[in-house]
N, C-alpha and C positions, 0 to 999 in steps of 0.2 A: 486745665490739667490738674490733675491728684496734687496736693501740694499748692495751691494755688493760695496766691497771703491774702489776710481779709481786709488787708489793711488800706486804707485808701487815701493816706495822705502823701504825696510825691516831694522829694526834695533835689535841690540840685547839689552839685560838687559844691559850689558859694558859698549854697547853707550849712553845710558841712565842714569846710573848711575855716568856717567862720568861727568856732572852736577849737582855738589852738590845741588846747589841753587836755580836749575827749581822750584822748589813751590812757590817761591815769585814771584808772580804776575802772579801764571798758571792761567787758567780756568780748572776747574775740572767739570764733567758731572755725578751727583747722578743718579742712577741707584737702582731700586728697584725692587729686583730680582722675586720677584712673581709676580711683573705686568710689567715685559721687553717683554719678547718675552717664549710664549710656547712652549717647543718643540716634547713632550712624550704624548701630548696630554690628559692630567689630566685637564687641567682648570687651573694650578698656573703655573708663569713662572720657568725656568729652569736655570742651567748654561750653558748647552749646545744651549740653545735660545739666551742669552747673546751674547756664543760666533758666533752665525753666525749671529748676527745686529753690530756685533763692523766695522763692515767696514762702517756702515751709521754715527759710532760717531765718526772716525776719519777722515772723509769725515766733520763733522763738526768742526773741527781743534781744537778740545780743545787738553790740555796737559791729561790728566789725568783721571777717572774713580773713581769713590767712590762706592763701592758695599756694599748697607748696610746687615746686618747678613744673613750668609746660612749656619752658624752652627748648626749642631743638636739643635732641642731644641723641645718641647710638644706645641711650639708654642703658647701660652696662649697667650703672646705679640708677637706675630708673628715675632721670633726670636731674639728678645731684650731678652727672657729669656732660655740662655744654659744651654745645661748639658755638652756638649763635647764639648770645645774649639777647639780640634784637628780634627776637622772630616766635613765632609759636610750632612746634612741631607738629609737622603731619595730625600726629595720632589723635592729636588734642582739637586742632583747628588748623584758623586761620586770625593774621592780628584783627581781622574783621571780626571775628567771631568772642577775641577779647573785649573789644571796643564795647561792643553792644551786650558783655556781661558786665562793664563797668559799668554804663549806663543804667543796665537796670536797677545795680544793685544800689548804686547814689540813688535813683530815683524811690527806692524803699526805702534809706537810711542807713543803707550796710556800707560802710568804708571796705575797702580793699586793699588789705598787705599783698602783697607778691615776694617769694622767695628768692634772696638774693647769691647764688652759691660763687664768691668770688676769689676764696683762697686757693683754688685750684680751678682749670676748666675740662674738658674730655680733651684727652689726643689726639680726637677729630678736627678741633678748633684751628683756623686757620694760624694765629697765634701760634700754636704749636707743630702744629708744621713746618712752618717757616725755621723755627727755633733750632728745630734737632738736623737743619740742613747743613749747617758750619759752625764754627766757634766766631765766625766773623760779622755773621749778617745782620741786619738791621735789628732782627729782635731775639739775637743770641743770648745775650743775656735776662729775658720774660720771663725765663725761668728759673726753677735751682740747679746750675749744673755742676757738679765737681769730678775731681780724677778720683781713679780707682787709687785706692794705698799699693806699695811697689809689690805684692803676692796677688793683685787684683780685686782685691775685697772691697767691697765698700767702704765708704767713707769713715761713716762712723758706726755706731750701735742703735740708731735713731732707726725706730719701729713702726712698721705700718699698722692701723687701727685693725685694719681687716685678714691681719697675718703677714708674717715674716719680717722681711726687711722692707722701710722707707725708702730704699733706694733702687731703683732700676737699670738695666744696662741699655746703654743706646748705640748702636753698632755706627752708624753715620758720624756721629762725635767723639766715638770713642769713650765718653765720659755715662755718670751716672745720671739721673735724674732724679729728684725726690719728689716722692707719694705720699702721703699723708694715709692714705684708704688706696685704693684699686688702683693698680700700675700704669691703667687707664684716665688716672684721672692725676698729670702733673700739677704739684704745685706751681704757683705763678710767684715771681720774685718780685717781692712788697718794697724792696730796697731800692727797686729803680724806677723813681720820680712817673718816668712816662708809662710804666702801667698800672702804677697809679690812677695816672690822671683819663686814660682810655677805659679803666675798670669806672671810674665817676663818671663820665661820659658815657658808660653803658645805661649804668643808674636815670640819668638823668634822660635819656630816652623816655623810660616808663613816666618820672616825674610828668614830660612834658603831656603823654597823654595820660594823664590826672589819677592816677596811684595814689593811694592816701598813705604810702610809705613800706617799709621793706623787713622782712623776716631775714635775719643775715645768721647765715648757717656758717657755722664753727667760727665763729668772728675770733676767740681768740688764736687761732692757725695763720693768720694773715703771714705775719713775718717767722723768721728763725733766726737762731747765731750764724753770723756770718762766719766765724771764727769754729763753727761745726764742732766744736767739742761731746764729747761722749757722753751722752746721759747718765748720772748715778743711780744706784742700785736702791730704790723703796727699802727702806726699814720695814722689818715685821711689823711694828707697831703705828705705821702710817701708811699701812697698805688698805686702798679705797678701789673698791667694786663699782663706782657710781656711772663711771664713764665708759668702763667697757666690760665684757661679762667679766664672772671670776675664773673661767677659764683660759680666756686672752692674755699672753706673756706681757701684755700692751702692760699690763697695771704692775710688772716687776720692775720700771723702770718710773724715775721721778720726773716726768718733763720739761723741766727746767730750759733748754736750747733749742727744743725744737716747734715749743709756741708759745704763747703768753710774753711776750717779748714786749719789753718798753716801750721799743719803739711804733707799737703800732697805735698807743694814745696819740700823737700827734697825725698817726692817716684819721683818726677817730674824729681829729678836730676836722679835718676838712673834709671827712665823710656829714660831720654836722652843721659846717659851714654852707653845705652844698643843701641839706634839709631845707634848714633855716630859708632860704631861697622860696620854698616852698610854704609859709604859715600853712598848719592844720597836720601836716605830714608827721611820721613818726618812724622809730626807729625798736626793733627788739632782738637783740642779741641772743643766740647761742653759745653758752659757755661751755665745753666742756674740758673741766681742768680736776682732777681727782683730788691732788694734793692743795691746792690754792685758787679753787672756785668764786669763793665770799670774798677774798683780798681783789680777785680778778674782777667780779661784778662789782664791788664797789669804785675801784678805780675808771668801769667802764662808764659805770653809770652816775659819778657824782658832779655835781657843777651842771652847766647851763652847755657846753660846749662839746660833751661827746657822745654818745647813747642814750636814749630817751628812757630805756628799758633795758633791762637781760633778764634771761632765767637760766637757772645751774641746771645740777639730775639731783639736787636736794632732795627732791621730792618725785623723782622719776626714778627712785632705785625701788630696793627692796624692802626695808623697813618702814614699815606703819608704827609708830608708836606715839602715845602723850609726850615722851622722853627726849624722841628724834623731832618731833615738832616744836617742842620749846627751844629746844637747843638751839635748833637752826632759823626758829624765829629770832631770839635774843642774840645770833651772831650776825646775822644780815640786820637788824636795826643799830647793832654796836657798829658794824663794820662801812656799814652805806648809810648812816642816819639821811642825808639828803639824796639817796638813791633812790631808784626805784625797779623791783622784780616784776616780775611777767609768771605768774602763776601756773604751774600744769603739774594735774596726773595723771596725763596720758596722753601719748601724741604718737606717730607715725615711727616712733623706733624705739619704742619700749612695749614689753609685754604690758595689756589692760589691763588698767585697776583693777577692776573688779577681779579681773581673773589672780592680779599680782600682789592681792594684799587680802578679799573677803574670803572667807571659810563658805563652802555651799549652801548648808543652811541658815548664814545669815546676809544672803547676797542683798535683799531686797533693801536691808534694813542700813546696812553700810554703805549700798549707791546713794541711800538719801541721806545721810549724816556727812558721805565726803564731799556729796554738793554743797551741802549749806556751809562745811567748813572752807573748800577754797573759796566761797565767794563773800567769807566773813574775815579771814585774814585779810589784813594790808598789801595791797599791787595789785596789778593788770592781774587777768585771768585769760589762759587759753582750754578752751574748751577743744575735746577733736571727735571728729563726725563719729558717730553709733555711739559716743557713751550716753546722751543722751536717753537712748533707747536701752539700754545697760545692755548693752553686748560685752560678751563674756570674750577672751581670746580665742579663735580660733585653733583648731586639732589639725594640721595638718599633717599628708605622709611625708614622707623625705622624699617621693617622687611627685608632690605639686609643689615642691619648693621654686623659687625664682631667687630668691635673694642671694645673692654670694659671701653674705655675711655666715649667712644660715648656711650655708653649705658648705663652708668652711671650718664650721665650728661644730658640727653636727656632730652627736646626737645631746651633749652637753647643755649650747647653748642653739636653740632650732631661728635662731632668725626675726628677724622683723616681718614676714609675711602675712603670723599670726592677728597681727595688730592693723593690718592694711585691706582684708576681705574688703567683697564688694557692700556699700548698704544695702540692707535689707527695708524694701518699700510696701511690698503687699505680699501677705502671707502665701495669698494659693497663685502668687502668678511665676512663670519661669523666670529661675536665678533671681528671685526675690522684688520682681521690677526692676533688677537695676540692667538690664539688658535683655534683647532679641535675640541674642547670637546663640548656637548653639552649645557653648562655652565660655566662658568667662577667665579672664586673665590669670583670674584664683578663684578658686570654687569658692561658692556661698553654702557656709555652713545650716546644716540642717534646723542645730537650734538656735539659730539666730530667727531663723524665719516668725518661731513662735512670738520673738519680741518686733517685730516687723511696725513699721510707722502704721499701715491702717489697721493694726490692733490694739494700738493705744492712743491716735488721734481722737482729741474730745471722750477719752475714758477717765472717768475721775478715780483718783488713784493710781493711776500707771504711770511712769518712769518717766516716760515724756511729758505726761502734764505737771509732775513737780516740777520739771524743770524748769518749765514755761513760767510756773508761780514763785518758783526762788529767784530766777532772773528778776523777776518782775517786783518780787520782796527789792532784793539790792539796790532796785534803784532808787525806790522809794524812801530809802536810806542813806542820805548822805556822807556819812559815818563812816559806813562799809564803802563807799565807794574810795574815799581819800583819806576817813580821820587817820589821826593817832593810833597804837597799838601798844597796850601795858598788859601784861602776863599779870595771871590772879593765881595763888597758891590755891592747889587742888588735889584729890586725893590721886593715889598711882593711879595710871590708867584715862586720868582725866584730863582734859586742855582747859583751860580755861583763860578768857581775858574780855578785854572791854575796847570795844573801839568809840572814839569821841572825834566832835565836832567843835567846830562853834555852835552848831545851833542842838546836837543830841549827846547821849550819851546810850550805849548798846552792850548789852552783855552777853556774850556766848561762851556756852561751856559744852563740852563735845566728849561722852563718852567713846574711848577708842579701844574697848575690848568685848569679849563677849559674856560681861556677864552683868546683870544690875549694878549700879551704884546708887551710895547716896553721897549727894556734894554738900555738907554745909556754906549757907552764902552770909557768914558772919559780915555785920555793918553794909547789907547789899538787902536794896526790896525791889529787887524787877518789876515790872507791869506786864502785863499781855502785848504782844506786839506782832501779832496778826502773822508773822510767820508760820511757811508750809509745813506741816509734820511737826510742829512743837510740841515738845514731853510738856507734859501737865504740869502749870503755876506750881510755884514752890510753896509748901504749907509748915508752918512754925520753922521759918528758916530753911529748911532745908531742901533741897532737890530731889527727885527721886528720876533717873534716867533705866530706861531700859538697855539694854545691849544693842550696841551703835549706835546709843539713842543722843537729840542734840535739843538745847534749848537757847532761844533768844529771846534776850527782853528786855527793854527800857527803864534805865534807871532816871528816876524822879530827879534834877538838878535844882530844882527850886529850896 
């Protein structure tokens, strides 16, 4: 089949596992199972579509695989809200049909994350069913239930992500129940021991059939105040877009009570306790915290006993600059010196790079500068399917919308949709290859086609072959994958620093605007160092970068 890996050496889970430590500084490739690859010909991807493209993504050398949810669920959030932890939904397969993607993809060397969404489940969930039948029954309190205040109102002022109030009415109990996101999708209460230990016993499912560890979505949502106090009011001056648009009232309040709660570092230890169980396995958090992100990743992620990994929206907002990248470099190495980040600019709920940060005419030149710089900063890296191929965000109309995010917010903030099309595989075949059906779950945009995999597969210079050679640079570099990271003073507009080793020492500097620079590299003489797209050797000291232009190079230690 199209896509088929050239690669001929097979490994097992053993071999794999036999590397505790592979996550630090893997590349991992997000994968969004309705829009991979079709294969049953409904119009939504498959896992059986998965597994016969894993030869195209271990052909691009990353370590690893993030498959976000294909657990049963009524799909409302298109599987962010379960009902069966244990099982694979219809749409997607069968656990037979995960099995034998597991298999193949160890057998190529791709580890496998699987998304763990456990701070809330769907209203379908047996779990919650049972729950909302009395105040009395066995898993009455699985969830967050409170009374109305004596005029009936809600509890408190605690706001759901996706609009209005967190809390919902439930006619059976009389009482409210709190949402975090969609009404549909109750929180589960972290405070009681036993679902706790049934939420790890889900996990531990997957463990046993050989998971190489878990994507744990809004990890800090787990708990809230029990004591439900009122959230206070953002100061002008500490009001942060990162987490949710700037037109969601979500960001007028400071979330203080309703996550990020203390007590979920001690579920963290025996969420790690239970890894550990596991050698090789890993763990990468979702933070999303506007006000106290960096405080929250480093607590999540420091010491040997909680999180392997997190990543903020640092670098999943709006701002591109040298200014926002120092900053938030030198405040995550200040705040987590023994932490570690999980890398992404782009993933399944933010609008594309490309689209979210390059000017049109200088798309070509900025996909290749912001590859080389996430994969030259310090941490994990997640990569998400089509940037590769630099697909741009998708136009859609407000009538192929699916998302409830976007429909809610429209026309302001249009959705996560734009960022979830289907891949585009070959140019002239229907719906891009990525399906038979006579429709597709979201239309495949037209100009995506022209970047389609068989027109940049084995083309030298296309978007896809850098990518293949910067992976493939990285590894070769041990530096980049774990050293050290020290910030080098450089002119506006420029990043500049050096990652080291024991055994190298590497220096990149990354023009971040659109227009020439020159960098002086006062007491610095780089070497050539075989990197993809590098701006031309420095001459009598100093650099000459074009616009979005990046350079790596080996500094001499002897």
């Amino acid at each position: 089949m199209f896509g088929a890996s050239m690669m001929t050496e097979t490994r097992s889970v053993n071999d794999l596992r036999a590397d505790r430590n592979w996550w630090r500084g893997a590349v991992i490739y997000q994968i969004y199972p309705r829009s991979f690859q079709d294969h049953n010909g409904d119009g939504i991807g498959d896992l059986v579509g998965i597994t016969e493209r894993l030869g195209y993504v271990a052909d691009l050398g990353v370590d690893a695989i993030w498959l976000s949810p294909f657990f049963t669920s009524p799909m409302r959030d298109f599987g962010y809200d379960v009902s069966n932890y244990r099982d694979v939904d219809p749409t997607f397969g069968t656990l037979g049909d995960f099995d034998r993607l597991l298999e193949k993809a160890h057998a190529l060397g791709i580890r496998v994350i699987i998304d763990q969404v456990i701070s809330h489940s769907s209203d379908r969930h047996p779990w919650f069913a049972e729950s909302r039948l009395s105040r009395t029954n066995e898993r009455a309190d699985w969830y967050v239930w409170a009374d109305a205040k004596p005029d009936g109102t809600p509890p408190n002022n605690w706001l759901s992500i996706f609009g209005g109030s967190a809390w919902a009415w439930d006619s059976r109990r009389m009482q409210y129940y709190l949402h975090n996101f969609l009404a549909s999708q109750p929180d589960l209460n972290f405070h009681n021991p036993a679902v706790q230990d049934a939420l790890l016993s889900e996990m531990r499912f997957w463990l046993e059939r050989g998971v190489d560890g878990f994507r744990l979505d809004t990890v800090n949502f787990y708990f809230h105040s029990q004591g439900l106090e009122n959230n206070p009011v953002v100061r002008p001056e500490d009001f942060n877009a990162s987490t949710a648009p700037a037109v969601n009232p979500y960001n007028f309040q400071e979330h203080l009570y309703d996550k990020s709660r203390p007590e979920n570092l001690e579920f963290l230890k025996r969420l790690r306790a239970l890894m550990d169980e596991y050698p090789g396995t890993t763990t990468v958090g979702e933070i999303g915290d506007s006000q106290h992100q960096l405080e929250v990743m480093a607590q999540y992620t420091s010491g040997e006993d909680r999180l392997h990994m997190a990543y903020t929206f640092d670098y999943l907002g709006g701002e591109f600059s040298a200014g926002h990248f120092r900053k938030s470099i030198v405040e995550t190495e200040t705040a987590a010196p023994d932490g570690w980040i999980c890398l992404a600019f782009s993933n399944h709920d933010v609008v594309r790079h490309v689209s979210r940060w390059a000017a049109r005419e200088h798309q070509d030149g900025f996909i290749r500068m912001a590859l080389l710089l996430i994969l030259s900063m310090r941490g994990s890296v997640c990569l998400y399917q089509g940037e590769e191929l630099g697909l741009p965000e998708a136009e859609l109309a407000f009538e192929d919308l699916v998302d409830p995010y976007g429909i809610e917010f429209w026309p302001q903030f249009k959705g996560r949709d734009g960022c979830r099309t289907p891949m585009v595989w070959q140019a002239a075949a229907h719906l891009g290859g990525f399906s038979s059906a006579p429709k597709s779950w979201l239309p495949v945009p037209n100009n995506h086609l022209m970047r389609a995999v068989d027109q940049q597969l084995g083309v030298e210079g296309s978007v896809l072959s850098f990518y293949r050679e910067a992976i493939a640079f990285r590894k070769m570099h041990p530096a980049l994958r774990g050293g050290d990271i020290a910030m080098i003073e450089s002119p506006d507009g420029v990043l500049a620093f050096t990652r080291s080793d024991d055994t190298e020492t590497v220096l990149c500097v990354f023009n971040m605007t659109e227009t020439e620079v020159i960098v002086p590299l006062e007491g610095l003489a780089p070497t050539a160092s075989g990197a993809p797209g590098n701006s031309p050797e420095p001459v009598d000291g100093k650099l000459s970068l074009a616009p979005f232009g990046a350079y790596i190079g080996l500094i001499d230690r002897s």
